[in-house]
Structures are given as structure tokens and as C-alpha cells.
C-alpha positions, 0 to 999 in steps of 0.5 A: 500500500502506498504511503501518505508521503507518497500519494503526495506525488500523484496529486492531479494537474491544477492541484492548489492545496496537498496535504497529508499526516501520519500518526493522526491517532495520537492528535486524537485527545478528546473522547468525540474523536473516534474518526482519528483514533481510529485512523493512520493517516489522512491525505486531503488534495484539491485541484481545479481543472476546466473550471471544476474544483475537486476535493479528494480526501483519503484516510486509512483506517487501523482496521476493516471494522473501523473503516466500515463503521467511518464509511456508514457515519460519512454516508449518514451525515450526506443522508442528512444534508440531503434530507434538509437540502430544501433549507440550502439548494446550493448545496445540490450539485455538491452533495450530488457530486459526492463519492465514498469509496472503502477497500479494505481499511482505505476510504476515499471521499470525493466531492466537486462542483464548478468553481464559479458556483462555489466562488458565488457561495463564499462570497454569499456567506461572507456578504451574509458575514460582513452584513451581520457584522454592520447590523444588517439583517440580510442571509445568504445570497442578498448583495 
């Protein structure tokens, strides 16, 4: 199996953020962070091509069990979202764009959109930021 270190090199064309860590479940101090307890290591790339911003993260568990047990938490919380997606239709196309994948004790969880819709997102919640900020009462999306 590859190592963290070396999936760094095999990050995609138009990659902007490459990060990677071994040793995760010894960060994990808290008694709520059963994810990294339970993790080796984790390897998070982002890349932009043709307009498409990609999110690829990959975390090797330290055992099939707790792989499988990562993949069914993961694949709730997308259920929920999908559930409240009335709340936010922005978050359609990226929900819809997700993907989780386990062999043996390797997940990967990938999601993309186009960057434009992502770009208009940011800039909604921070005008929503910026507006509560100066006591406007406006939400997402009002310019």
C-alpha cells in the first residue's frame, strides 16, 4: 500500500492545496474523536481543472471494522444534508457530486462542483458575514 508521503506525488494537474499526516491517532485527545483514533493517516488534495474544483480526501483506517463503521457515519451525515437540502439548494450539485469509496481499511471521499458556483457561495456567506457584522439583517445570497 502506498504511503501518505507518497500519494503526495500523484496529486492531479491544477492541484492548489496537498496535504497529508501520519500518526493522526495520537492528535486524537478528546473522547468525540473516534474518526482519528481510529485512523493512520489522512491525505486531503484539491485541484481545479476546466473550471471544476475537486476535493479528494483519503484516510486509512487501523482496521476493516473501523473503516466500515467511518464509511456508514460519512454516508449518514450526506443522508442528512440531503434530507434538509430544501433549507440550502446550493448545496445540490455538491452533495450530488459526492463519492465514498472503502477497500479494505482505505476510504476515499470525493466531492466537486464548478468553481464559479462555489466562488458565488463564499462570497454569499461572507456578504451574509460582513452584513451581520454592520447590523444588517440580510442571509445568504442578498448583495
Amino acid at each position: 500500500p502506498q504511503q501518505p508521503l507518497f500519494s503526495l506525488t500523484q496529486a492531479p494537474k491544477g492541484a492548489f492545496i496537498v496535504a497529508a499526516a501520519e500518526g493522526i491517532s495520537d492528535l486524537a485527545g478528546q473522547n468525540h474523536a473516534a474518526i482519528l483514533k481510529n485512523s493512520n493517516f489522512v491525505v486531503f488534495v484539491t485541484s481545479e481543472q476546466a473550471g471544476t474544483l475537486a476535493a479528494r480526501l483519503r484516510l486509512q483506517s487501523q482496521s476493516e471494522e473501523a473503516a466500515g463503521n467511518i464509511e456508514k457515519f460519512v454516508r449518514g451525515m450526506l443522508a442528512l444534508a440531503e434530507l434538509k437540502i430544501d433549507q440550502q439548494p446550493q448545496l445540490t450539485q455538491i452533495l450530488r457530486s459526492a463519492s465514498i469509496s472503502r477497500a479494505g481499511k482505505d476510504l476515499e471521499f470525493h466531492l466537486s462542483a464548478p468553481s464559479q458556483h462555489l466562488f458565488d457561495m463564499v462570497k454569499s456567506h461572507i456578504n451574509f458575514g460582513l452584513g451581520m457584522i454592520g447590523g444588517r439583517d440580510g442571509g445568504p445570497g442578498e448583495n
